[in-house]
Every structure is written in structure tokens, then in C-alpha cells.
C-alpha positions as CSV (number, residue, x, y, z in Angstrom):
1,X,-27.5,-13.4,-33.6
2,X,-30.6,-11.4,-33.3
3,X,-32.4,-9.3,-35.9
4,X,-32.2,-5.8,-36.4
5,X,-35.5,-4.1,-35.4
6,X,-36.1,-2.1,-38.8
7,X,-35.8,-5.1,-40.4
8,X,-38.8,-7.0,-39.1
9,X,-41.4,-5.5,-41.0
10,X,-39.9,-6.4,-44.1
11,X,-39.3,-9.9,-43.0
12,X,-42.8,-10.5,-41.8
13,X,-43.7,-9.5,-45.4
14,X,-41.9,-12.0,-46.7
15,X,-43.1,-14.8,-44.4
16,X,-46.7,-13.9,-45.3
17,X,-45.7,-13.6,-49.6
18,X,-44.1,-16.8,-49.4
19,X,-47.1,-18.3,-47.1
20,X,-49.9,-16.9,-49.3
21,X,-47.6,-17.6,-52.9
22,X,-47.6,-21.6,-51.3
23,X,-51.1,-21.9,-50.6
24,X,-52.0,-20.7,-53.9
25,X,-50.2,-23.3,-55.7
26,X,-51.6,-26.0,-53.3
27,X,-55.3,-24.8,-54.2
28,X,-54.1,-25.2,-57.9
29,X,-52.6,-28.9,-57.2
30,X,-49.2,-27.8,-58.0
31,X,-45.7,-28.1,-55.9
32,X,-43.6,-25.6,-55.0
33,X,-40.4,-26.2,-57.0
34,X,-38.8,-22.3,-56.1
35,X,-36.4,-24.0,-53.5
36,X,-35.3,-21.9,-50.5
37,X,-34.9,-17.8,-50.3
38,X,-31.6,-16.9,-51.5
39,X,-31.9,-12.8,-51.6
40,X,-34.4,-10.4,-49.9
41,X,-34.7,-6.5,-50.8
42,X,-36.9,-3.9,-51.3
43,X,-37.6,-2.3,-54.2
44,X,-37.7,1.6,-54.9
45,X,-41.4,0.9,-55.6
46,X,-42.0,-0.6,-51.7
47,X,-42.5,-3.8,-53.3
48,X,-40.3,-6.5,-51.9
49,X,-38.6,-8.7,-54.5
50,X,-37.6,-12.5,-53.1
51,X,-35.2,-14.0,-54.9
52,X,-35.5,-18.2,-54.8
53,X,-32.8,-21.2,-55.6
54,X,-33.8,-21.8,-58.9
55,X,-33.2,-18.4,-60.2
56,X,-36.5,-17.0,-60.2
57,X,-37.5,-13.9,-58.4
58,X,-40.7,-12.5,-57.7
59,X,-41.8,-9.1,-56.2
60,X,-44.4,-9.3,-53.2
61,X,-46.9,-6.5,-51.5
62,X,-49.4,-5.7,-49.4
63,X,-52.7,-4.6,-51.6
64,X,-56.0,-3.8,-49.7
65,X,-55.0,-6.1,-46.2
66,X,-53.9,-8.9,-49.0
67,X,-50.4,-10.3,-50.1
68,X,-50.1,-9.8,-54.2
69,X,-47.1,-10.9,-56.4
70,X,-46.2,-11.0,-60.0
């Protein structure tokens, strides 16, 4: 099964969030304890929220050529 075109953009945004969000947690000696992605979607805001196996969720964007979340 292939992916729909329009839907690459958003899924390369979420490969880079997720990359960046696990390197920054390396640099700070801590593990990734999220799990695996269970929900992707973009918000009204353009903001793409990621939603992980142990419940939390976080939103992720582009910001001056950088990957942010909160």
C-alpha cells in the first residue's frame, strides 16, 4: 500500500519532530519512554499534534528552518 501524495509533507514533519524531540532527550541523558506513534493530525493552527503509546501527545512545527514542540 503506498502513500497518498498530499500526505507526505505532513509525514516528513513528523519524521523530523520525532528525530529532533529524540536527540534532545539524548543530549539531556534521558530515554525516550513515549513508545511508538499511535495518531497523527494536523491541527487548525498548522501545528501537527503526534499522539504516542503512553497517552501523551505533543504538537510539532517548523519555526525559522527548525523543528519546535511543546
Amino acid at each position: 500500500m503506498g502513500k497518498e501524495i498530499e500526505s507526505l509533507p505532513l509525514l516528513r514533519l513528523v519524521d523530523a519532530g520525532i528525530e529532533a524531540h529524540k536527540k534532545a532527550l539524548e543530549k539531556r541523558r534521558m530515554r525516550w519512554d513515549k513508545g511508538d506513534v499511535t495518531g497523527i493530525w494536523r491541527d487548525s493552527d498548522g501545528s501537527v499534534r503526534v499522539s504516542y503509546e503512553n497517552g501523551q501527545w505533543f504538537h510539532y512545527w517548523e519555526e525559522d528552518g527548525r523543528i519546535t514542540w511543546e
